[in-house]
C-alpha positions in Angstrom: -34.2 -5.9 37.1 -34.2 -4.2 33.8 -34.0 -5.1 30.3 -32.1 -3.7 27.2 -30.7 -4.1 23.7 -27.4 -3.8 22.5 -26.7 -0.2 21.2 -29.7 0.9 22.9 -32.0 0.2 19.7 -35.8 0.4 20.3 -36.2 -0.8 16.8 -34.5 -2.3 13.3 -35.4 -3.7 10.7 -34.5 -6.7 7.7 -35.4 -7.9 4.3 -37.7 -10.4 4.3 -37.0 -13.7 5.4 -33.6 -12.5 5.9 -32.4 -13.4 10.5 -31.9 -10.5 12.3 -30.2 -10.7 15.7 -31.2 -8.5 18.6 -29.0 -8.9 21.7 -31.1 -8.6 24.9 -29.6 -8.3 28.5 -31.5 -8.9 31.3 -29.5 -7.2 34.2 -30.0 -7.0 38.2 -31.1 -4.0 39.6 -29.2 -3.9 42.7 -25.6 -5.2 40.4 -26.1 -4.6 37.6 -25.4 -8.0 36.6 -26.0 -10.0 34.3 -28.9 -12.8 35.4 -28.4 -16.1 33.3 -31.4 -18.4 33.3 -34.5 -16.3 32.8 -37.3 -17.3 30.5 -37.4 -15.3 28.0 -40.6 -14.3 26.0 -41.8 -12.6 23.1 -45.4 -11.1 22.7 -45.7 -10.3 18.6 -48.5 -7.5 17.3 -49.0 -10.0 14.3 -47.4 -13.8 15.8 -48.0 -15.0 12.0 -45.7 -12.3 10.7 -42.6 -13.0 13.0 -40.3 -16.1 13.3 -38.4 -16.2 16.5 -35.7 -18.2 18.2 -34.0 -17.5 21.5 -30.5 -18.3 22.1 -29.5 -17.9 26.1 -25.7 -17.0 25.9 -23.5 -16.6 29.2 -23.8 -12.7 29.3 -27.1 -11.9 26.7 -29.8 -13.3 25.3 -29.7 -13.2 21.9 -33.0 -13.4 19.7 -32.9 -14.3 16.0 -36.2 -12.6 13.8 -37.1 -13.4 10.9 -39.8 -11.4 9.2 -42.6 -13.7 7.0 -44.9 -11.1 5.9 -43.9 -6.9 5.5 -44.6 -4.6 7.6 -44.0 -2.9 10.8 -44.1 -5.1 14.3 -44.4 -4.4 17.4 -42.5 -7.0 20.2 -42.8 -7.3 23.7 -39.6 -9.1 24.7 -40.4 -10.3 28.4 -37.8 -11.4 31.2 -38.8 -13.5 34.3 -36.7 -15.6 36.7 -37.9 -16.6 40.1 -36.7 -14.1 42.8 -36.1 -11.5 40.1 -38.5 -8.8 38.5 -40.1 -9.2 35.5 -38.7 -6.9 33.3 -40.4 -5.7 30.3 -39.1 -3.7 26.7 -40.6 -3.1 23.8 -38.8 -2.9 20.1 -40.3 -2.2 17.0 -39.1 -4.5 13.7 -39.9 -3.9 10.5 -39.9 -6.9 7.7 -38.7 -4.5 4.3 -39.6 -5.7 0.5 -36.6 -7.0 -1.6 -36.0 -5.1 -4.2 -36.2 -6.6 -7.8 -36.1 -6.2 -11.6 -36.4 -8.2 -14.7 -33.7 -8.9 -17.3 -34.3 -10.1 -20.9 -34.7 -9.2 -24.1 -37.7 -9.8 -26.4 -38.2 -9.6 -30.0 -35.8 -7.5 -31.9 -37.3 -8.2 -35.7 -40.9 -8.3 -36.7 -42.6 -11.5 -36.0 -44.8 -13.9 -38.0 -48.6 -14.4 -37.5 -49.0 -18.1 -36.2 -45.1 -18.9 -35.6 -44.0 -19.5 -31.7 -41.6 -17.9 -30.0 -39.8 -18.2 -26.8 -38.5 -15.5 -25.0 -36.3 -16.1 -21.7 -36.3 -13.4 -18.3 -34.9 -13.6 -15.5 -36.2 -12.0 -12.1 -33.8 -11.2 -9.9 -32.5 -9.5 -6.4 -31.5 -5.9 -6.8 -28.6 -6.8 -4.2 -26.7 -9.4 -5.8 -28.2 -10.4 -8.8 -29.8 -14.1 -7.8 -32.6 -15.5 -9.4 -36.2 -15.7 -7.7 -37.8 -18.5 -8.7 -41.4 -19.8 -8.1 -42.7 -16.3 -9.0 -46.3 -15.7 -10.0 -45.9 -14.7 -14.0 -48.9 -12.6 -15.6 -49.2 -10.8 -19.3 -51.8 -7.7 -19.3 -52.3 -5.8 -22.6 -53.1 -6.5 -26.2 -51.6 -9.6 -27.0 -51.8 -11.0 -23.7 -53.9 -13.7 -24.7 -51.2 -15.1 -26.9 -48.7 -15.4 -24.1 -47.7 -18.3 -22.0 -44.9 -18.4 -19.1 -43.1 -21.6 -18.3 -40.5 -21.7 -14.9 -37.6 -23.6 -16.0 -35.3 -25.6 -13.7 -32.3 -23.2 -13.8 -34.4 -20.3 -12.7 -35.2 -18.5 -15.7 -38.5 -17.8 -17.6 -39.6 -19.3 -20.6 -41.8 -16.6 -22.2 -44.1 -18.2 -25.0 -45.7 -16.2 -27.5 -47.3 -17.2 -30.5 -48.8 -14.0 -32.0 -52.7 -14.3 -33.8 -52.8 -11.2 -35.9 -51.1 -8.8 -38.0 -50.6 -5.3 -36.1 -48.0 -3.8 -33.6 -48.4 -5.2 -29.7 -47.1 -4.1 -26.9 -47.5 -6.9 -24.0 -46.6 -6.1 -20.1 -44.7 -9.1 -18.2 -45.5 -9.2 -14.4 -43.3 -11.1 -12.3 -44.2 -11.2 -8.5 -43.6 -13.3 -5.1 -44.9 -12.4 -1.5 -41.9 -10.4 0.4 -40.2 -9.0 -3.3 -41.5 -6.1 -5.1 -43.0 -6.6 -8.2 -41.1 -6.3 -11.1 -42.1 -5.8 -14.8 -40.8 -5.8 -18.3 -42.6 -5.4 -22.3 -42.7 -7.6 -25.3 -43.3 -5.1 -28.4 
């Protein structure tokens, strides 16, 4: 018996937390055919970094991966059936970062010593635009100190600023979440 993957791939890849399926055919050596029934297993470099599900159709096997950390992977996908070979293949999967970027505008006059401000940014998917919310928010550079980041319910960022002194500032805004690349915009 022998195993193999559609198109003859030894490896592919996905965004992050996006399903990838990889058709796997477990075939009889001496036919050539098909063999329905086997128990199919998967040995994972990193098992955190991998979800998989395994769907036995009447001519494939068809495994769904989806990738939880980045990275490269390796998988052992293993076939057994009594009265059959084990038959094993190896495929290499690699979980990519999403791209992002930050829209929003920030001041566009001079602002007052001790008045508040609100500011909101969006952080979004390159691809199509969606909002990413539950992001971890950070400020870095002078003025930081005055900043303060709310999440609100329709996925945008409330920016709070309430500046202490008199002077020209130029604060960073970090947006980041595990499996999206960080992404980064500046109040001045």
């Amino acid at each position: 018996t022998s195993l193999s993957f559609e198109g003859g791939l030894s490896s592919g890849s996905a965004d992050f937390a996006k399903p990838y399926n990889l058709t796997v055919y477990y075939l009889g050596s001496d036919t050539g055919a098909f063999v329905s029934g086997a128990n199919i297993s998967i040995d994972v470099s990193d098992a955190s970094a991998l979800t998989i599900s395994e769907l036995g159709l009447s001519d494939s096997y068809v495994l769904t991966i989806t990738g939880r950390k980045l990275g490269t992977f390796s998988l052992s996908v293993i076939a057994e059936k009594s009265d059959h070979r084990v038959a094993v293949k190896q495929f290499l999967f690699e979980v990519l970062e999403i791209e992002t970027y930050v829209d929003g505008l920030g001041p566009l006059t001079a602002l007052l010593v001790g008045r508040s401000y609100c500011f909101n940014f969006s952080y979004r998917h390159e691809s199509n635009g969606s909002y990413i919310t539950d992001a971890n928010t950070s400020a870095s550079g002078a003025g930081a100190n005055w900043v303060s980041f709310e999440q609100l319910p329709s996925g945008l960022y409330s920016v709070h600023l309430t500046p202490a002194e008199i002077g020209d500032y130029s604060v960073l805004l970090q947006f980041e979440k595990a499996g999206f690349s960080s992404a980064t915009s500046r109040l001045s």
